[in-house]
C-alpha positions in Angstrom: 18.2 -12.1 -0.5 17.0 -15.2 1.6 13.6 -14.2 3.9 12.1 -16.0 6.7 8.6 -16.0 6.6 7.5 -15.4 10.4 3.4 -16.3 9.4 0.5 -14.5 10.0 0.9 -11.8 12.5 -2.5 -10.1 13.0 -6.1 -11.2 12.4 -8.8 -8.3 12.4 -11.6 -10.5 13.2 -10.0 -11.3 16.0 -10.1 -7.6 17.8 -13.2 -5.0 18.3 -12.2 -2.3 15.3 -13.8 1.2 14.7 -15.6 2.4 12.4 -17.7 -0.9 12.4 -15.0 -2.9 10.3 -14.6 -6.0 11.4 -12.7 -8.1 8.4 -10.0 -6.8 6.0 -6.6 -5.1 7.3 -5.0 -4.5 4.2 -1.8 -2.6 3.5 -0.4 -2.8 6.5 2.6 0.5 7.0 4.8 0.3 10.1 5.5 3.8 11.9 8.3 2.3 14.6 8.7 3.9 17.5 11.7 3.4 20.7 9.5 0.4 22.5 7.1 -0.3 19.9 5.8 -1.0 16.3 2.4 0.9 14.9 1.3 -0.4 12.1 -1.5 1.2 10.0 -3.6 -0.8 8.1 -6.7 -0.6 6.1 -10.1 -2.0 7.0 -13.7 -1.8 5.9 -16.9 -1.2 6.7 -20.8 -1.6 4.9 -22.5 1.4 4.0 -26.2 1.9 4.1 -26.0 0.2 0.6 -24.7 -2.6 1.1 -21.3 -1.3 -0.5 -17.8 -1.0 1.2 -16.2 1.5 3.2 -12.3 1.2 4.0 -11.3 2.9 7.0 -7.8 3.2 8.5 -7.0 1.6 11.9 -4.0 0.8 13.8 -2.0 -1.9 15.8 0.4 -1.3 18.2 3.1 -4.5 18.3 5.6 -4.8 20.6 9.2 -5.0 18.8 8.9 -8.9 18.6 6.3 -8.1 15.9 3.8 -10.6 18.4 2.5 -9.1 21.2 -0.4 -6.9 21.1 -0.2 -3.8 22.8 -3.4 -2.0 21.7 -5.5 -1.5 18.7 -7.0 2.1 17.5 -10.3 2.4 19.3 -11.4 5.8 17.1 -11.3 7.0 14.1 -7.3 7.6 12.5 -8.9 10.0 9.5 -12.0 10.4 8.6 -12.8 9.7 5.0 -13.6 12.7 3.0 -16.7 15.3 2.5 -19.3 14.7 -0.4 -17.9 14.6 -3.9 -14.3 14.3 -2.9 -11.2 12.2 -4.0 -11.7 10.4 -0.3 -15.5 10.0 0.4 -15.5 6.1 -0.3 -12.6 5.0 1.2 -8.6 5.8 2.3 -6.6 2.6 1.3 -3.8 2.5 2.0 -2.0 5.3 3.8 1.7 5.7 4.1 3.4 7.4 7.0 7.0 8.9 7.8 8.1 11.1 10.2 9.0 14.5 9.3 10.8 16.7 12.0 8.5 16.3 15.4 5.5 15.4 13.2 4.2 12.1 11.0 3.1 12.8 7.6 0.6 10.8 6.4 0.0 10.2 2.5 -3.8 8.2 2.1 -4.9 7.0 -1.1 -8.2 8.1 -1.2 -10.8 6.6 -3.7 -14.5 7.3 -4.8 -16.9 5.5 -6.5 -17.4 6.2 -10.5 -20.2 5.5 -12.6 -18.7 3.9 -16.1 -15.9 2.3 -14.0 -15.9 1.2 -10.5 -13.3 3.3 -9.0 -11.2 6.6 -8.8 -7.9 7.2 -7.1 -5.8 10.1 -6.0 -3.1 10.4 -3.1 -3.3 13.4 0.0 -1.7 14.6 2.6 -2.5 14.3 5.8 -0.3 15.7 9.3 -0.6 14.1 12.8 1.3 15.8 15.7 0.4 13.5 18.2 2.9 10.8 17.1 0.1 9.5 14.9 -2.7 8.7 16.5 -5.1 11.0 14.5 -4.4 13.0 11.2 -5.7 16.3 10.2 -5.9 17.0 6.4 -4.1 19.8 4.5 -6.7 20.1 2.1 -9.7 18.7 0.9 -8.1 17.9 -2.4 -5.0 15.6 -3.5 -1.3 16.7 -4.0 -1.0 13.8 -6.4 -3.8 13.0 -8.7 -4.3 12.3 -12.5 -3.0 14.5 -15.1 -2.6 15.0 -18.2 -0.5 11.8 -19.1 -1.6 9.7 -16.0 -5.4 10.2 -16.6 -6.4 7.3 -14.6 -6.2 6.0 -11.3 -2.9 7.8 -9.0 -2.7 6.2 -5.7 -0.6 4.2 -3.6 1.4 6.2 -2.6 5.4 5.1 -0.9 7.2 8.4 0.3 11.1 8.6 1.5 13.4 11.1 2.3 16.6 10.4 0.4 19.6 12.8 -0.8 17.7 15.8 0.6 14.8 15.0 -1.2 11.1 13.3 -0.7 10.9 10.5 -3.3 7.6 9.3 -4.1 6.9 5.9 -5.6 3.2 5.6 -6.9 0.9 3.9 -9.1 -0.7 5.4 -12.4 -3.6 3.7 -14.3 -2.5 3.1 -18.0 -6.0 1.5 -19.5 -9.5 0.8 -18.5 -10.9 -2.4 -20.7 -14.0 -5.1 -20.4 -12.0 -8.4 -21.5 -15.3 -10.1 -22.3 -18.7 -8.9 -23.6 -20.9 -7.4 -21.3 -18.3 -7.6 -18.4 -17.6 -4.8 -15.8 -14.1 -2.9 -16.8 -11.1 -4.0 -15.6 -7.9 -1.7 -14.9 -4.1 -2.0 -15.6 -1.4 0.2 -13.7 2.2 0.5 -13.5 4.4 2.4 -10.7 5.8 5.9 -11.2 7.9 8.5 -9.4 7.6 11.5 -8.4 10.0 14.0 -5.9 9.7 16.9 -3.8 11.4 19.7 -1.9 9.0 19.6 0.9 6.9 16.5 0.5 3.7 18.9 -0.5 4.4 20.3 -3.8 5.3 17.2 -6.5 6.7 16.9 -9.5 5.9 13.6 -11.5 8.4 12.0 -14.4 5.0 11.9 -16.1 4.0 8.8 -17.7 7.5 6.7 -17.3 6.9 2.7 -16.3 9.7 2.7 -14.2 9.6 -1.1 -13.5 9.2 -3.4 -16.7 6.4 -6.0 -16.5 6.9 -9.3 -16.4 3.4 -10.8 -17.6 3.3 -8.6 -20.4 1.2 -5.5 -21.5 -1.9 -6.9 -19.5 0.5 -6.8 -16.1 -0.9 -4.3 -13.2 2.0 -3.5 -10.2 0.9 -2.0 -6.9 1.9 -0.7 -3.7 5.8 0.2 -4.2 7.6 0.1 -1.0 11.6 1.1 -1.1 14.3 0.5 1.3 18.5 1.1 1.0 20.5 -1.4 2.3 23.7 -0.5 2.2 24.8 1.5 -0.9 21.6 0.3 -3.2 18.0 0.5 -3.4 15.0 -2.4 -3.3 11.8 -1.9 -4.2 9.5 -4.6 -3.2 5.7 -4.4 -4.7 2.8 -6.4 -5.9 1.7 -7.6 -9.3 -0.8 -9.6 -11.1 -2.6 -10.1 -14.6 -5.1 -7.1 -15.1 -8.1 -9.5 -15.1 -9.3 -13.0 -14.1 -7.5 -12.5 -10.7 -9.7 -12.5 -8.3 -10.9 -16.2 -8.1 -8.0 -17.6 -10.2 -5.1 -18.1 -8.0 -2.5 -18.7 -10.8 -3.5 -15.0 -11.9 -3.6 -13.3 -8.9 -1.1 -10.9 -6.7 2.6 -12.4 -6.6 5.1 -9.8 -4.6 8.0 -8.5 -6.5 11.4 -7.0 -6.5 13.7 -4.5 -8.3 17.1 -2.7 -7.2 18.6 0.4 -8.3 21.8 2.3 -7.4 20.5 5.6 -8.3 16.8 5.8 -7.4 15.9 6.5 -11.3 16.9 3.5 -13.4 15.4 -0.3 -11.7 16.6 -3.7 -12.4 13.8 -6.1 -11.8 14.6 -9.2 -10.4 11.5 -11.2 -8.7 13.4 -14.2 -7.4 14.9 -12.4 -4.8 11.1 -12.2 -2.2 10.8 -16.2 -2.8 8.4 -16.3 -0.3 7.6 -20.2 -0.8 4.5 -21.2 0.9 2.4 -24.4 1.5 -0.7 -25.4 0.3 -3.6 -24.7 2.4 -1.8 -21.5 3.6 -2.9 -18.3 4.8 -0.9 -16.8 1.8 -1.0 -19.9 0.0 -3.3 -18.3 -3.4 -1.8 -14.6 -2.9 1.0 -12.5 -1.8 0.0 -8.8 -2.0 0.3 -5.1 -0.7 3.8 -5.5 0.7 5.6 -3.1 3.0 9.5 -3.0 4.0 11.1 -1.3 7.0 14.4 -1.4 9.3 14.1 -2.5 13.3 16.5 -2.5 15.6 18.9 -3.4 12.9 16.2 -6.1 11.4 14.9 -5.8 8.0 10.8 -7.1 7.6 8.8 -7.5 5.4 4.8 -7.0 6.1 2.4 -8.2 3.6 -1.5 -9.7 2.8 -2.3 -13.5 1.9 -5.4 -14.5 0.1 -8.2 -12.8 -0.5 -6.3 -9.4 -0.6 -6.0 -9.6 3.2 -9.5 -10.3 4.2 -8.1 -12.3 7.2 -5.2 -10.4 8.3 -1.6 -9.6 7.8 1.8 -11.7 7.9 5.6 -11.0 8.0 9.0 -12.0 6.4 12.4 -11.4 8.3 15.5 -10.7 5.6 18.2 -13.2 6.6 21.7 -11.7 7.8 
């Protein structure tokens, strides 16, 4: 696989969100449509406490991937009621369309007390070609269990073989790496499938991608595409701690194929997306997302500072 890198493609702080959020689009998820491209992104907002709020938003991209059309001007789904898996934040939210309506799967998150953060995944239903999304439920179809106890979310959902496939991310470990430091997390990607992309059934527990930096390795954001009789899974990964700040630890995309959607060969020269110094991208490659238009294969993914400043895109070379 050779890819083109196209450059950055969308800046938020360059457009009047809602919500308040005015940097960070994170995640972005393309929904393509006969004329256009909507792509769904995350984007936060500061609470009364000075703490963040991510919020989902939209762009709407003519088919050169370019051209502005329109960004969301109201609220795509609220976050959640008091106490649920949603109240702090959606991020991200993968959509696909299902019949005559867009299912939309957020990965909500709320804040904890011992350690920062706590994930699940939803399910959410638009039927007006996904410019808002109404809940099923107040709680998550995909959440921690028994042998995942930590940290579901990011959820990738496709219909393959008559069935809904989901590709998600599980928390394995919560651990402070240094005295007295706040608790870092580690997470691998797992699968799930469906009949009717509601009820799920998990292969509980199975690290279905082999690290690459070791036990200490976190992967995030699976995204899956078939080209031609085989499977790729692009996604994210990084050392579990010390990434923030230290670009030789941070977020890296990476790649595995598969010819029957259970067993993955990982192979991370394939992305090569080489970049300059100085870059947008330059310290970090993260929170990718692949899709088919009009016969092109892209890639859309977030540079440094885990897409503080926007989101770019790679082409896949015929």
């Amino acid at each position: 696989m050779r890819w083109i890198r196209l450059g950055k493609i969308f800046d938020p702080t360059e457009h009047r969100l809602p919500n308040g959020c005015e940097q960070f689009a994170q995640s972005p998820q393309a929904l393509v449509f006969d004329d256009f491209v909507r792509i769904y992104f995350s984007t936060r907002a500061v609470d009364t406490n000075g703490k963040f709020l991510s919020h989902i938003a939209f762009v709407d991209m003519r088919k050169n991937l370019r051209d502005v059309i329109r960004v969301s001007d109201r609220t795509v789904i609220p976050l959640g009621g008091l106490g649920c898996f949603d109240e702090h934040g959606i991020f991200p939210m993968n959509v696909l369309r299902v019949g005559n309506r867009v299912f939309g799967y957020p990965c909500g998150w709320n804040r904890r007390v011992s350690v920062s953060v706590d994930t699940a995944i939803g399910l959410a239903i638009s039927s007006d070609d996904g410019l808002t999304f109404q809940r099923i439920g107040d709680g998550p179809v995909l959440a921690p269990s028994l042998h995942e106890p930590f940290l579901v979310g990011d959820g990738f959902v496709k219909h393959f073989a008559g069935s809904f496939h989901m590709w998600y991310i599980f928390g394995t470990e919560w651990k402070r790496y240094a005295p007295g430091a706040a608790p870092d997390r580690t997470y691998r990607i797992g699968h799930a499938v469906s009949s009717d992309g509601i009820q799920w059934q998990k292969e509980e527990a199975r690290r279905i991608i082999p690290d690459r930096l070791g036990p200490d390795e976190s992967q995030a954001l699976p995204t899956v595409i078939q080209l031609g009789s085989r499977y790729h899974m692009f996604f994210c990964y990084r050392q579990s701690f010390d990434f923030r700040a230290n670009p030789g630890r941070g977020y890296r995309i990476g790649h595995a194929w598969s010819d029957d959607l259970s067993n993955w060969t990982r192979d991370d020269d394939s992305p090569r997306l080489d970049t300059e110094p100085g870059a947008w991208d330059s310290d970090m490659q993260c929170y990718p997302h692949v899709f088919d238009c009009d016969g092109r294969v892209y890639l859309l993914y977030n540079g440094n500072q885990f897409g503080r400043h926007g989101f770019g895109l790679a082409m896949l070379e015929t």
